[in-house]
C-alpha positions as CSV (number, residue, x, y, z in Angstrom):
1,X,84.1,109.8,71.4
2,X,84.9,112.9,73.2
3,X,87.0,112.8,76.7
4,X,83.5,114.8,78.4
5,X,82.3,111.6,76.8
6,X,84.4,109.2,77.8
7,X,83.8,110.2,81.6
8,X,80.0,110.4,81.0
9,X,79.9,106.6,80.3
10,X,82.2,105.4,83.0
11,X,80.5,107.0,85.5
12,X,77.1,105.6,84.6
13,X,79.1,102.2,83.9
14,X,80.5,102.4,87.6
15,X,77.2,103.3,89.0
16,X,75.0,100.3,87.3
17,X,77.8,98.0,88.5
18,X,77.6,99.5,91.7
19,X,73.8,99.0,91.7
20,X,74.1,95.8,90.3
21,X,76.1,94.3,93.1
22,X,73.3,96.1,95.6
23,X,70.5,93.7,94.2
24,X,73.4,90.6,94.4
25,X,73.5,91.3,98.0
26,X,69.6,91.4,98.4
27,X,69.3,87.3,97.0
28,X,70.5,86.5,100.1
29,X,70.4,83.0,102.5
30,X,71.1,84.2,106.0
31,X,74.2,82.0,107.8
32,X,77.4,83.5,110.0
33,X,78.6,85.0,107.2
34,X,75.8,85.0,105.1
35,X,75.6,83.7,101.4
36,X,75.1,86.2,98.8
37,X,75.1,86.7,94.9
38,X,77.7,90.0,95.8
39,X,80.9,88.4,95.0
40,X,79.4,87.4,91.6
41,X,78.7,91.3,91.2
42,X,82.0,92.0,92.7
43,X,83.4,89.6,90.3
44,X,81.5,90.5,87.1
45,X,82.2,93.9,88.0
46,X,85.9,93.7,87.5
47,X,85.7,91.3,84.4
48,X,84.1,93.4,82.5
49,X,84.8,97.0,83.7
50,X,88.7,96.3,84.3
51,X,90.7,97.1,87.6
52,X,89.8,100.8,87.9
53,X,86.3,101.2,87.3
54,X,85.6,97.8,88.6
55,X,87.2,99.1,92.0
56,X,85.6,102.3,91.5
57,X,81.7,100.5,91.0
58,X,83.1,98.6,94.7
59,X,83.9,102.0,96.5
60,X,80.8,103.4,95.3
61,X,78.8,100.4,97.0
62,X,80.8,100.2,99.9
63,X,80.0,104.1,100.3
64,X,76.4,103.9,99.3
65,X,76.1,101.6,102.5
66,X,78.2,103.1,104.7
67,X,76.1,106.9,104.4
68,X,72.8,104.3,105.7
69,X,71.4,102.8,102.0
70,X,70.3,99.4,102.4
71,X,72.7,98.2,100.2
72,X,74.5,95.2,102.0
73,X,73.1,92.0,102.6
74,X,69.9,91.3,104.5
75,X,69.2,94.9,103.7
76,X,71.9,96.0,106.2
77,X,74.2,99.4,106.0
78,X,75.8,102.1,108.4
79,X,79.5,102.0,109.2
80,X,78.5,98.8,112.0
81,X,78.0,96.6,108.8
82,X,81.2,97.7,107.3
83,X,83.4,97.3,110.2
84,X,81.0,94.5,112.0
85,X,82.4,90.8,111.9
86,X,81.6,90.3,108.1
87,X,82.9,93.4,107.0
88,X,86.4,92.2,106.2
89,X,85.2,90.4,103.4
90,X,83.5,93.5,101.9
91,X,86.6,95.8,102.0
92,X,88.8,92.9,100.7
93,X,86.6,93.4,97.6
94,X,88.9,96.8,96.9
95,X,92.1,94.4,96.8
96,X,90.5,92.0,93.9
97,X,91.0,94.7,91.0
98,X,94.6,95.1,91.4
99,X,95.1,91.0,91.8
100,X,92.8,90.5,88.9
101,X,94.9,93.3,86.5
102,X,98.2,91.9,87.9
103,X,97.0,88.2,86.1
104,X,95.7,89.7,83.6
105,X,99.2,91.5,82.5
106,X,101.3,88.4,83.3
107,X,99.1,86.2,81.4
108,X,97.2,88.2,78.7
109,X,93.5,89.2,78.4
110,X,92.6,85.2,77.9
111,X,89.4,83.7,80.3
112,X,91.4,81.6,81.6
113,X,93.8,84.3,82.8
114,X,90.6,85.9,84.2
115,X,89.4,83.2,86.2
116,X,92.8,82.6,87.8
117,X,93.3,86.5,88.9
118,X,89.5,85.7,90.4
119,X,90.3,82.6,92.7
120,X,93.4,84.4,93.7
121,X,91.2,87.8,94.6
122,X,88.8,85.7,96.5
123,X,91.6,83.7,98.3
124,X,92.7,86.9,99.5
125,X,89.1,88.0,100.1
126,X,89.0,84.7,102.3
127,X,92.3,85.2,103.9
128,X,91.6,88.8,104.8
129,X,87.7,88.2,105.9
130,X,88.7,85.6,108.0
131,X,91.0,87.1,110.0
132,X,88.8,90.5,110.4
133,X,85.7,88.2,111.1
134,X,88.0,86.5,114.1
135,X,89.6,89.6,115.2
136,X,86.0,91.4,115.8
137,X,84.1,88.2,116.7
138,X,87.1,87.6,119.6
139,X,86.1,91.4,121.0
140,X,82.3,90.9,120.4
141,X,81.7,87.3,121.8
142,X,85.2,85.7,122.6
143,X,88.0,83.9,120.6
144,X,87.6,82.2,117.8
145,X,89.7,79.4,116.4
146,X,91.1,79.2,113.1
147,X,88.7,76.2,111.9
148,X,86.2,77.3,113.6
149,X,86.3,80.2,111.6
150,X,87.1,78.7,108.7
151,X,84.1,76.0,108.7
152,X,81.7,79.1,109.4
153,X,83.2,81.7,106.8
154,X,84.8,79.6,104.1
155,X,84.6,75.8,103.8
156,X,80.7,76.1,102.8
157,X,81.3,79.1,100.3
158,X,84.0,77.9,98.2
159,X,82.0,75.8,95.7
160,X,79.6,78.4,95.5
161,X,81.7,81.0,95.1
162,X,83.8,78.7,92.4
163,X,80.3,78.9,90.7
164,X,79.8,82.0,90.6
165,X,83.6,82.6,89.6
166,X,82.3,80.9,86.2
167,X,79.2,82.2,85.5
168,X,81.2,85.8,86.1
169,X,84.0,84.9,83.6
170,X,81.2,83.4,80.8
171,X,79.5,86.4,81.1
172,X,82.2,89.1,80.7
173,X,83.5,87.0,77.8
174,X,79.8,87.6,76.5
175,X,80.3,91.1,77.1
176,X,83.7,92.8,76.8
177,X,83.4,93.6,73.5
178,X,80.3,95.7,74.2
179,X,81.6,97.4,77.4
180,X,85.4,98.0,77.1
C-alpha cells in the first residue's frame, strides 16, 4: 500500500472512531457527571487504533465539540462543555493513549496487557476529572469535598466503566487483525 495510501485510511480510520465515540456519548443517562457509552468509544478507540491514532480520533471529537457540533453528551458542545465541571474527564481521555502504549510495551501486545493499560488510563481519567470537576464546581457553586466528589463522579461508574473496559478489549481482540 502506498504512503498517499497509508494516510488515506488513517484519516478515515480516525474520523469513524471519532464519530463513533459521538453516537457513545448520545446513549446517555443524565446524573452529576453523567453516564455515557464514550469511555467505551474512547477505549475501543485506542485498542484497536493504537496510541496515535486513537489520540488523534479523541482530539478530533474533542474539537468537533468544541467548534459547537453536538457531539458531547446530552447533545452538549461549545468550549463551556469542555472546560465546564465534567470537562476534566473528557481531556484526560488524551492521556489514556500514551498509558495504554506504555503497558502495552512493558508487557507485550497480550489482552490482558490491554486491559491493564485501560484501568490504569481510566484511573488517571478518574483522578484527573475529579479534581477539575471539584476545582470548577468550588468556583461555580462552592467547595466540594473529596468524597463528596468521589460518590458523585466515581464510586457509581467504576463497575460500569469496568464493563465497558471488557467489552472494549473483546472487541479489539475481534478486530486488530482487520484494522492494524
Amino acid at each position: 500500500m502506498s504512503a498517499a495510501a497509508h494516510k488515506t485510511r488513517d484519516l478515515v480510520l480516525i474520523s469513524l472512531f471519532a464519530a463513533l465515540i459521538a453516537v457513545c456519548a448520545w446513549i446517555a443517562i443524565p446524573t452529576t457527571v453523567p453516564f455515557t457509552m464514550q469511555t467505551f468509544g474512547v477505549f475501543f478507540a485506542f485498542g484497536v487504533l493504537g496510541c496515535r491514532r486513537g489520540t488523534l480520533a479523541v482530539l478530533v471529537y474533542l474539537l468537533l465539540g468544541a467548534v459547537g457540533l453536538p457531539v458531547f453528551s446530552g447533545g452538549n458542545a461549545g468550549l463551556g462543555a469542555i472546560f465546564g465541571a465534567t470537562g476534566g474527564y473528557m481531556v484526560s481521555w488524551l492521556l489514556m493513549g500514551p498509558i495504554l502504549w506504555a503497558a502495552e510495551r512493558a508487557f507485550g501486545k497480550k489482552t490482558w496487557a490491554s486491559v491493564l493499560g485501560m484501568i490504569a488510563g481510566l484511573a488517571v481519567c478518574y483522578a484527573l476529572g475529579t479534581v477539575w470537576f471539584m476545582a470548577v464546581y468550588a468556583r461555580q457553586t462552592g467547595p466540594v469535598g473529596l468524597w463528596t466528589a468521589l460518590w458523585w463522579c466515581v464510586i457509581p461508574f467504576i463497575l460500569p466503566d469496568l464493563f465497558k473496559i471488557g467489552l472494549a478489549a473483546v472487541l479489539c481482540r475481534r478486530l486488530s487483525g482487520f484494522v492494524r
